[in-house]
Backbone as numpy.savetxt, mean C-alpha at the origin, in Angstrom:
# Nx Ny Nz CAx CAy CAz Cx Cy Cz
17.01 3.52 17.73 16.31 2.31 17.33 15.07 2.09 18.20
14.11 1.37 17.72 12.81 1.25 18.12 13.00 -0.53 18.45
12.79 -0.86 19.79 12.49 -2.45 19.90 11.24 -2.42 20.12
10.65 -3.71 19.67 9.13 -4.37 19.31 9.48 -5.34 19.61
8.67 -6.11 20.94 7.89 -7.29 21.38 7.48 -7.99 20.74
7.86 -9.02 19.67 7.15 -9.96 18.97 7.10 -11.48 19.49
6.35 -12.00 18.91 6.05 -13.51 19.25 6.11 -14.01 17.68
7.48 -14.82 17.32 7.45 -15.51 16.29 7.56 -17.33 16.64
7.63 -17.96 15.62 7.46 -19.58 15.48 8.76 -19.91 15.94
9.25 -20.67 16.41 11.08 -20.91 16.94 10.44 -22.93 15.92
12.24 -23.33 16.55 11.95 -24.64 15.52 10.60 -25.53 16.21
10.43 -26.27 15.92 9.62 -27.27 16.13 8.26 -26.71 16.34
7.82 -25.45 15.95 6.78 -25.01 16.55 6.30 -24.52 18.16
7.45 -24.30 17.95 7.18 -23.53 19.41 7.28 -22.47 19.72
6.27 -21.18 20.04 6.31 -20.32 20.42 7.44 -19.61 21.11
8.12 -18.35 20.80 9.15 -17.59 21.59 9.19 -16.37 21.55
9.36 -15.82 22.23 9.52 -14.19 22.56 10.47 -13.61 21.79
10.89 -12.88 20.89 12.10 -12.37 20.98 11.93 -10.47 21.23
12.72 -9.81 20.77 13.34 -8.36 20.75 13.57 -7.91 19.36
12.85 -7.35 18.55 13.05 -6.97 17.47 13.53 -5.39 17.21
14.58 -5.77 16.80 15.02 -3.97 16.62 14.80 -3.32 15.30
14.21 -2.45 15.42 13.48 -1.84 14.20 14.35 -0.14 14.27
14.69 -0.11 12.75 15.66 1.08 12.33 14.44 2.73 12.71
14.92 3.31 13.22 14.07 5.16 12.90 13.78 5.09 12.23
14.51 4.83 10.58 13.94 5.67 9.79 12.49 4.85 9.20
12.76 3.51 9.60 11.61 2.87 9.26 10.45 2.39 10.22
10.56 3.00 11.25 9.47 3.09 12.40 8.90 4.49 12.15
9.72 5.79 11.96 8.79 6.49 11.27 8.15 7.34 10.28
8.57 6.35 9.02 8.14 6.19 8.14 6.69 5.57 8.09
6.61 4.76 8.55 5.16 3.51 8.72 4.58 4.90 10.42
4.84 5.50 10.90 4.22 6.44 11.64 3.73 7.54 10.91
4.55 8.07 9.90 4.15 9.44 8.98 2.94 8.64 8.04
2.74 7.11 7.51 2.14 6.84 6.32 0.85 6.54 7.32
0.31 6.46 8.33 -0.45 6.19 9.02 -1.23 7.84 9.25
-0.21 8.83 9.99 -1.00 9.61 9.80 -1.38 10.51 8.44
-0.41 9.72 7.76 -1.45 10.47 6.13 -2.71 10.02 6.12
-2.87 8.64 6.24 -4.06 7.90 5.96 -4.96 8.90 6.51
-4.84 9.30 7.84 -6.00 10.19 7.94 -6.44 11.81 7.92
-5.00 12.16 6.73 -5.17 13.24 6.55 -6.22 13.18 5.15
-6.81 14.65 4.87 -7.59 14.52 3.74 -7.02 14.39 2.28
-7.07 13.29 1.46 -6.11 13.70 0.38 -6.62 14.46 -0.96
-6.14 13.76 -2.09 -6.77 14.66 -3.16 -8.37 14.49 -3.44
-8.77 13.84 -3.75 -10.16 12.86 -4.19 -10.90 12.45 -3.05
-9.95 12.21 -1.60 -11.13 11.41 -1.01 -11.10 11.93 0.63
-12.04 12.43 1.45 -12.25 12.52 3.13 -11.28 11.80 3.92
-11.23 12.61 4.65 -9.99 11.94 5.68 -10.75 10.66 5.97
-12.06 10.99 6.84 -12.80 10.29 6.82 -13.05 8.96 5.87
-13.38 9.71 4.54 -13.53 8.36 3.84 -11.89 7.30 3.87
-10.98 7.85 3.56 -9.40 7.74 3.49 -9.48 6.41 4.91
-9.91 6.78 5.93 -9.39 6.01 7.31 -10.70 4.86 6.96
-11.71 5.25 6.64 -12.69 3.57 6.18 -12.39 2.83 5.28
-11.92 3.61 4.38 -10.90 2.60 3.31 -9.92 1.63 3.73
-8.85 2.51 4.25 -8.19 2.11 4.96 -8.23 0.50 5.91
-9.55 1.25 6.49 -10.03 -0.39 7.39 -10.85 -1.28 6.37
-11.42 -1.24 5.28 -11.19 -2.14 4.45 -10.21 -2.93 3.88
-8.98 -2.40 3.61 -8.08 -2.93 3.08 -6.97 -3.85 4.04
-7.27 -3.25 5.56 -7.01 -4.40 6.68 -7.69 -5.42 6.88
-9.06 -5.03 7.04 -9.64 -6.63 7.08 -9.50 -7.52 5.93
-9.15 -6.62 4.69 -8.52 -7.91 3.55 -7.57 -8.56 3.54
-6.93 -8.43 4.32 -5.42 -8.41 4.59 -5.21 -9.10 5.44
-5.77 -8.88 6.53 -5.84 -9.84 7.65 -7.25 -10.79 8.17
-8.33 -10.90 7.24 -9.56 -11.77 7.31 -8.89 -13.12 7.11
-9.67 -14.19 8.19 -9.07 -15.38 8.06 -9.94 -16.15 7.32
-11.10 -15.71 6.71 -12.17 -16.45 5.72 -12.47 -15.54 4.80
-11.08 -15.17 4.00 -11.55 -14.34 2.65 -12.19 -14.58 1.63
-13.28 -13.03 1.22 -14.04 -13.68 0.56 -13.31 -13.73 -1.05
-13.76 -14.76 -2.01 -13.49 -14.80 -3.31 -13.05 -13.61 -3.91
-12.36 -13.57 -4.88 -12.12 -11.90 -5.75 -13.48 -11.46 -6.62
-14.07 -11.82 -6.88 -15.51 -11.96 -7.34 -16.60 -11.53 -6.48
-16.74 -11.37 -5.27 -17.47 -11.51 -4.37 -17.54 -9.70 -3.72
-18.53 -8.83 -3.71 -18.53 -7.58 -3.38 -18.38 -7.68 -1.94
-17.45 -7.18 -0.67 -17.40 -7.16 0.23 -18.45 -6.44 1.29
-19.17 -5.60 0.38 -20.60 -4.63 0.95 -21.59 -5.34 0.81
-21.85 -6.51 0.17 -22.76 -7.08 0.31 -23.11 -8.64 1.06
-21.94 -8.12 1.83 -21.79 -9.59 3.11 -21.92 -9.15 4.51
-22.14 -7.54 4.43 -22.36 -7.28 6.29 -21.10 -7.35 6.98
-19.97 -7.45 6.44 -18.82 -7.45 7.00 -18.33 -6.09 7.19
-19.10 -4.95 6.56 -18.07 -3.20 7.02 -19.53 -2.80 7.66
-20.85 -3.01 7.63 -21.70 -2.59 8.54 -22.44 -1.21 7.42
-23.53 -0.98 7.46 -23.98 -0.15 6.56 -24.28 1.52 6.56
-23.87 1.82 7.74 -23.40 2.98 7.54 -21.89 3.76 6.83
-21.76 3.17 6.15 -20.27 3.85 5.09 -20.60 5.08 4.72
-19.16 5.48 4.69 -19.10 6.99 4.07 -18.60 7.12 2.97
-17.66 6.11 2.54 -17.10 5.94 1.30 -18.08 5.37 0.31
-18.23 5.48 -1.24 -18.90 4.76 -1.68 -18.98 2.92 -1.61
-19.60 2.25 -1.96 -19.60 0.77 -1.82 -18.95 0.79 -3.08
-18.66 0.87 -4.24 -17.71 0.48 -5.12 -16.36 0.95 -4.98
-16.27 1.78 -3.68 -14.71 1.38 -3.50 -13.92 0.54 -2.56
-15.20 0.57 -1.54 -14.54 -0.17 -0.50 -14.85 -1.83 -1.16
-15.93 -1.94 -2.04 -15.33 -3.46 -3.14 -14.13 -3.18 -3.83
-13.34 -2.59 -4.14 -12.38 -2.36 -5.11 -11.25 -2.64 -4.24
-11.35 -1.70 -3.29 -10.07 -2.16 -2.11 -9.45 -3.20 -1.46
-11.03 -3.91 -1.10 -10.80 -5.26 -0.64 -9.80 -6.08 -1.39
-10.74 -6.04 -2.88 -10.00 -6.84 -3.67 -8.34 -6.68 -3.90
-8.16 -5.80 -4.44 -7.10 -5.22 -4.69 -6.09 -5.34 -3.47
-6.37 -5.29 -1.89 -5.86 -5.60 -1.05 -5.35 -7.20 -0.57
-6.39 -7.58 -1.03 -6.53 -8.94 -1.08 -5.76 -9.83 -1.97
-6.89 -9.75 -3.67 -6.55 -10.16 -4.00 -5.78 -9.50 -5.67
-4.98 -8.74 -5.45 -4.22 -7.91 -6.52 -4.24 -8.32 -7.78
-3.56 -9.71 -7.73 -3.38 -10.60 -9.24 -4.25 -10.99 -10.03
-5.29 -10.43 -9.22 -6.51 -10.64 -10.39 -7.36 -9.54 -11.01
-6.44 -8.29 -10.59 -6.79 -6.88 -11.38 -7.03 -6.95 -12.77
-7.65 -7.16 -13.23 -7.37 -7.21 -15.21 -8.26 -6.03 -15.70
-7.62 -5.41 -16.48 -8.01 -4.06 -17.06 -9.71 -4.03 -17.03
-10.34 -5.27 -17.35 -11.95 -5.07 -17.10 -12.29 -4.66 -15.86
-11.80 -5.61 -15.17 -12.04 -4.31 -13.63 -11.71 -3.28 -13.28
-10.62 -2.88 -13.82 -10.14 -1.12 -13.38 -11.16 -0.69 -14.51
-11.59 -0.91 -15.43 -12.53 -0.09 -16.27 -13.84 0.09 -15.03
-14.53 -0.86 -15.03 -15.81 -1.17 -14.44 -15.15 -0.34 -12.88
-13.94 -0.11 -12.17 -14.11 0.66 -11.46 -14.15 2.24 -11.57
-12.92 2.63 -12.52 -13.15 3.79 -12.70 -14.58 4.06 -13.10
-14.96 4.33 -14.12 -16.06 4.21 -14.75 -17.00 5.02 -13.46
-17.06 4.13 -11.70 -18.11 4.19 -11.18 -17.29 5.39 -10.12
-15.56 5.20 -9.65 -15.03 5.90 -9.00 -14.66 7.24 -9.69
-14.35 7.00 -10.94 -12.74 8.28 -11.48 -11.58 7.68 -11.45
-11.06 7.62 -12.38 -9.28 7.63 -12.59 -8.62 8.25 -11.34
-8.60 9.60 -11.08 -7.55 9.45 -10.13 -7.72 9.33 -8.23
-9.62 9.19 -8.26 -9.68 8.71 -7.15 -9.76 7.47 -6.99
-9.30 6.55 -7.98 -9.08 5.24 -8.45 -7.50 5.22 -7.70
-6.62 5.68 -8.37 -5.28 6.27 -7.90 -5.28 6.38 -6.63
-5.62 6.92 -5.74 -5.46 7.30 -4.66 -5.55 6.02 -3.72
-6.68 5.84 -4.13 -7.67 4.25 -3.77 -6.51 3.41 -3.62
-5.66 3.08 -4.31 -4.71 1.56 -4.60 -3.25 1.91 -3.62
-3.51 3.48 -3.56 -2.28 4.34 -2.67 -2.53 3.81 -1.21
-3.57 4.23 -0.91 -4.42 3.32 0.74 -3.97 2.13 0.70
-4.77 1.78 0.19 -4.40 0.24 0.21 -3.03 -0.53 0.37
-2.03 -0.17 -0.91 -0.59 -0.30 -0.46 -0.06 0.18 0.75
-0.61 1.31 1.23 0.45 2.10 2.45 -0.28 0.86 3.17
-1.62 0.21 3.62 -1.60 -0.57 4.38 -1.54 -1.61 4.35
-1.40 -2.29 3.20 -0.60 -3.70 3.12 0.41 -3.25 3.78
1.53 -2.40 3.49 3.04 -2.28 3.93 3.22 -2.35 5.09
2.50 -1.63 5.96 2.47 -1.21 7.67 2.10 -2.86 7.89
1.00 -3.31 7.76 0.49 -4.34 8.37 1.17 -5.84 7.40
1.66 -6.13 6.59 2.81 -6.96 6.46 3.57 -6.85 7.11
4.35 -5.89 7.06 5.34 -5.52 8.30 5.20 -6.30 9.73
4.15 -5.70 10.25 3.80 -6.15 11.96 3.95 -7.20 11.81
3.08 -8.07 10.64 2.85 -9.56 11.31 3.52 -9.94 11.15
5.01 -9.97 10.12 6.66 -10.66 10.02 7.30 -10.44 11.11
7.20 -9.79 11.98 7.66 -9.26 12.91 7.13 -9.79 14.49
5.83 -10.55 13.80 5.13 -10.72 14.88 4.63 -9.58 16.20
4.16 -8.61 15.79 3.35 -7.77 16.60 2.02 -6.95 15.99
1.35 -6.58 16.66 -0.16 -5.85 16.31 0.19 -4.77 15.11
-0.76 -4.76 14.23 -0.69 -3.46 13.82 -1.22 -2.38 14.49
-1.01 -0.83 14.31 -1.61 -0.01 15.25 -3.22 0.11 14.92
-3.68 0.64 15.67 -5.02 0.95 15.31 -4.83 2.27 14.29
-5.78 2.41 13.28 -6.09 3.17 12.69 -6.18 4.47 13.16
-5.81 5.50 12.80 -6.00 6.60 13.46 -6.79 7.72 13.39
-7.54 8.72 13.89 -8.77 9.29 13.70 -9.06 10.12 12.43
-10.08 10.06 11.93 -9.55 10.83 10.50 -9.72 12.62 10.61
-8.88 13.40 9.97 -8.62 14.82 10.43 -10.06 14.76 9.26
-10.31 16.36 9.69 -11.59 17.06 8.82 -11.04 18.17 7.70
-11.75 17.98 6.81 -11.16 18.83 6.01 -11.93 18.81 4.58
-12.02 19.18 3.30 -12.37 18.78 2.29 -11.38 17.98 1.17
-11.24 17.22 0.33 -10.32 16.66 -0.21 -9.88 18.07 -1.29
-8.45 18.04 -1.26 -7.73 19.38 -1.81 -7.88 19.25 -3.69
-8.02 18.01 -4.25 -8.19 17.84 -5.63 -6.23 18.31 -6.37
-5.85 18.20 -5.46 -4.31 18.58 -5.99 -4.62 17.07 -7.17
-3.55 18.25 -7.92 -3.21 16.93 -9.38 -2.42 17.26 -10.36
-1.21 17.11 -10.92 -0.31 17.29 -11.81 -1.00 18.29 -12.92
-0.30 19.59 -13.32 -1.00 20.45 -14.05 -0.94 19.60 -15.55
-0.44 18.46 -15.78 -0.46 17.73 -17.30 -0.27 16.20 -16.77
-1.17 15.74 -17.32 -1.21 13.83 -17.24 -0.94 13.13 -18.41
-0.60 12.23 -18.74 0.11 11.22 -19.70 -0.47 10.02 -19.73
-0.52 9.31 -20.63 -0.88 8.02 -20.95 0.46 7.18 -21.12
1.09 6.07 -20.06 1.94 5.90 -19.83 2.13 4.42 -20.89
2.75 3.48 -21.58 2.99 2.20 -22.47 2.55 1.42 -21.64
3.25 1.45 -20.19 2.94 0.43 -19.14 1.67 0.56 -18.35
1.25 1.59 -18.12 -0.05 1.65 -16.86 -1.11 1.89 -17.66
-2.00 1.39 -16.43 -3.74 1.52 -16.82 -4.30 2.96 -16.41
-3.19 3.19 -15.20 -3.90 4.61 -14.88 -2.91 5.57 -15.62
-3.60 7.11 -15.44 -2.72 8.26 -15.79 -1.52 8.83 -14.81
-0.55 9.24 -16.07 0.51 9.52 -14.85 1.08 11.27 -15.03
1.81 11.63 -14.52 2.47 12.85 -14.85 3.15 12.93 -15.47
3.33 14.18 -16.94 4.09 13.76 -17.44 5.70 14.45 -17.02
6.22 13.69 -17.47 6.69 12.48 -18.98 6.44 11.47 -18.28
5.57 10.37 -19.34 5.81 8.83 -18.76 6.79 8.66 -19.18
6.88 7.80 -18.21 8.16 7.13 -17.95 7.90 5.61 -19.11
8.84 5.51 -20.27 8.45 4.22 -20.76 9.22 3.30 -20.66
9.95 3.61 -19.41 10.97 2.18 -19.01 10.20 1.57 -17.63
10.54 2.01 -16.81 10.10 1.56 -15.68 8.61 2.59 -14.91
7.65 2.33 -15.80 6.00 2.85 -15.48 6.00 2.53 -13.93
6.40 1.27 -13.56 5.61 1.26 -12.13 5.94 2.69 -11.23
7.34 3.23 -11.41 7.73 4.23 -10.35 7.02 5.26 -10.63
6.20 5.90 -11.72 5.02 6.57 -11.88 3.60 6.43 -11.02
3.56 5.16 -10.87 2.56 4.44 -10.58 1.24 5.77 -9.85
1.80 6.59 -9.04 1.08 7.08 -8.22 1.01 8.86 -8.48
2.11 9.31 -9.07 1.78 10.47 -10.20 1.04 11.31 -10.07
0.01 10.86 -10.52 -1.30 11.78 -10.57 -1.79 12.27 -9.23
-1.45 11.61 -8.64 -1.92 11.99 -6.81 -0.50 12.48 -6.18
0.00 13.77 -6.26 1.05 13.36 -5.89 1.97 13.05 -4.09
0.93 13.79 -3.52 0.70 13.10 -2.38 0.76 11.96 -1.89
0.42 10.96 -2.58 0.58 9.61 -2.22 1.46 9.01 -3.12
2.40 10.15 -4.07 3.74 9.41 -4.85 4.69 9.76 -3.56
4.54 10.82 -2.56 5.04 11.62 -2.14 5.53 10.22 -1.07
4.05 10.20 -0.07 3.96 8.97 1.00 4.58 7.65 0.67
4.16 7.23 -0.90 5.16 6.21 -1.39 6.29 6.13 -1.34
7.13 6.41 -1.77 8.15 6.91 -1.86 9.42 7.32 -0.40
8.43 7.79 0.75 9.15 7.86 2.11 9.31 6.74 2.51
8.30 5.86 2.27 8.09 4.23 2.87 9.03 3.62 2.34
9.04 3.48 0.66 9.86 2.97 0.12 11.59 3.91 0.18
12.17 4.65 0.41 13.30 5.50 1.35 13.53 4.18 1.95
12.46 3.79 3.36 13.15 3.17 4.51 13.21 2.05 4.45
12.13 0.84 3.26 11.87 -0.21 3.43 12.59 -0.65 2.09
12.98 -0.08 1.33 13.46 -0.63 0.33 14.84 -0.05 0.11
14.63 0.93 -0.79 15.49 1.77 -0.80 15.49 2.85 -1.42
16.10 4.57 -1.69 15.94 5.43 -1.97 16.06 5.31 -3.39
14.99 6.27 -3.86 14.75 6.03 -5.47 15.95 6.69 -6.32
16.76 7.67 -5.61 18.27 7.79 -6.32 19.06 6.99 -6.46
19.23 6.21 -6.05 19.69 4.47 -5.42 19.88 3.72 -6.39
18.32 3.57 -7.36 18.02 2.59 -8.15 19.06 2.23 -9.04
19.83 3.33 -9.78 20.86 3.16 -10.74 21.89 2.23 -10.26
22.13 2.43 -8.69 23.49 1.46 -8.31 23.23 0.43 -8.06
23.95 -0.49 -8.40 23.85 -1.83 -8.05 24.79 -2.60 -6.96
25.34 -1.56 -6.86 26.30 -2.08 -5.63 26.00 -1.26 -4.09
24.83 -0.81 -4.02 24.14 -0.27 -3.11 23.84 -0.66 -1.74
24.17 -0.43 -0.72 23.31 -1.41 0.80 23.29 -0.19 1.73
22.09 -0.38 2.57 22.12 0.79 3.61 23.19 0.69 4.59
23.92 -0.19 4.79 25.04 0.31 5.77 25.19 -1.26 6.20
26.62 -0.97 6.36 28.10 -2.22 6.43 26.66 -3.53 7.19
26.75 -4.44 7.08 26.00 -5.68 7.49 24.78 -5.94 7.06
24.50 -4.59 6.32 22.94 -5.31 5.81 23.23 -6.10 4.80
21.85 -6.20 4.11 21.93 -6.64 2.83 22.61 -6.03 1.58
23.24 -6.95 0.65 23.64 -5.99 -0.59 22.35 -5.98 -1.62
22.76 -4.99 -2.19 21.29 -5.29 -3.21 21.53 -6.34 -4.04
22.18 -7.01 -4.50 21.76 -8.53 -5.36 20.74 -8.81 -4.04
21.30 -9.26 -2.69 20.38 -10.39 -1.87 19.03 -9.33 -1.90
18.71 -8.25 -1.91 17.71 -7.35 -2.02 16.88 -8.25 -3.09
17.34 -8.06 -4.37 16.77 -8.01 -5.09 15.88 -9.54 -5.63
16.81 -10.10 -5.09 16.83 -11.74 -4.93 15.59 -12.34 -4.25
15.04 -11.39 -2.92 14.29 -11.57 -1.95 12.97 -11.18 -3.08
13.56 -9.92 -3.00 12.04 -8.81 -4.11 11.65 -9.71 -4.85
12.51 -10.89 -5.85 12.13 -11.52 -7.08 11.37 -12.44 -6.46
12.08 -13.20 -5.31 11.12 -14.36 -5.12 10.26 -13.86 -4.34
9.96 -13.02 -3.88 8.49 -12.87 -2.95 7.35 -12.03 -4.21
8.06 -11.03 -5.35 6.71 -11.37 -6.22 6.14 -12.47 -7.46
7.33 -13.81 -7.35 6.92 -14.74 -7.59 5.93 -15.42 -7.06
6.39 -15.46 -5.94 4.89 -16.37 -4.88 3.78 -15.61 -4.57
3.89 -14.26 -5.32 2.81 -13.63 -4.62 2.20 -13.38 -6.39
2.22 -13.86 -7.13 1.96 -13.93 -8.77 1.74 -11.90 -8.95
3.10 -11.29 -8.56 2.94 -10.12 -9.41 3.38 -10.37 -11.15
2.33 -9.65 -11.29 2.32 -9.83 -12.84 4.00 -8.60 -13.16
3.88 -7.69 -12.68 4.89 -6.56 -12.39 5.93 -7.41 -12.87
């Protein structure tokens, strides 16, 4: 087990120390999805991959976010030397930010300027770092710093056949899936179905799993009803359309 130093709220507002014990498999899990970030993936520079990346933190954690409407490159907030294009690191923000207001006109108007599956990849970043950095701050501790990006050219790996899925906007591998599209979600990249998928192993639960319902990682945790219970109401308040 991994303990972490946090500082959470105790009653009345008062600051307290505690000892947070954090499981292996999910300390490094959020260690392996970090150094993907700065490995090179299909579509995009390690390089570009780790500036993304820090876009989708400062969306995440900016305490004067800007509107979903509002291009984040054109406020001086990432500085103008980028390596990534400016229509993605606007895409990220948002999407990091503010998700629920994805509506198919904008994934058009992005692909369109990015590509479909470096569109894909794009929303892959972004999630791996919502996850890491939600994490910390429930926990009350730092996220890590970003880590250096490796060199390399992006490999263009991609499913030798893609699908047009009932549920998704993007392409997936086939067979879509026409029950549950989201677990496709990332498909086409499969690298970052790959990274998905380890995270979700430790933080959720293993995707062989899904069928049981009487499932829990071990005697005292949670059962999956209270799992699922949590899942429902936190993408209620968080308006997943999902």
């Amino acid at each position: 087990m991994v303990t972490v130093i946090g500082a959470v709220l105790a009653s009345r507002g008062v600051p307290t120390t505690v000892n947070v014990i954090v499981r292996d498999d999910l300390a490094d899990a959020h260690r392996m999805a970090w150094e993907h970030i700065a490995a090179p993936g299909s579509w995009w520079s390690g390089a570009e991959r780790v500036e993304l990346a820090g876009t989708a933190l400062l969306a995440i954690t900016d305490s004067d976010p800007l509107a979903p409407w509002v291009a984040v490159t054109s406020t001086g907030r990432l500085g103008s030397d980028l390596v990534a294009p400016h229509a993605a690191h606007d895409v990220t923000y948002r999407i990091a930010r503010h998700a629920g207001t994805m509506t198919f006109d904008v994934y058009r108007a992005a692909v369109d300027k990015l590509g479909e599956l470096p569109y894909v990849e794009l929303c892959a970043i972004a999630s791996t770092v919502a996850a890491v950095a939600h994490f910390c701050r429930n926990i009350g501790t730092s996220v890590p710093p970003l880590p250096a990006p490796i060199g390399g050219r992006p490999t263009a790996r991609r499913p030798e056949r893609l699908a047009r899925a009932q549920f998704n906007w993007v392409p997936v591998a086939e067979p879509a899936d026409q029950v549950a599209a989201v677990v496709q979600a990332y498909t086409a990249v499969p690298d970052e179905q790959l990274n998905t998928w380890r995270m979700a192993n430790a933080q959720y639960m293993p995707n062989v799993e899904m069928v049981n319902p009487d499932w829990s990682r071990r005697p005292g945790g949670l059962s999956r009803a209270q799992m699922e219970l949590v899942a429902a109401r936190l993408t209620r308040l968080r308006d997943c359309f999902y």
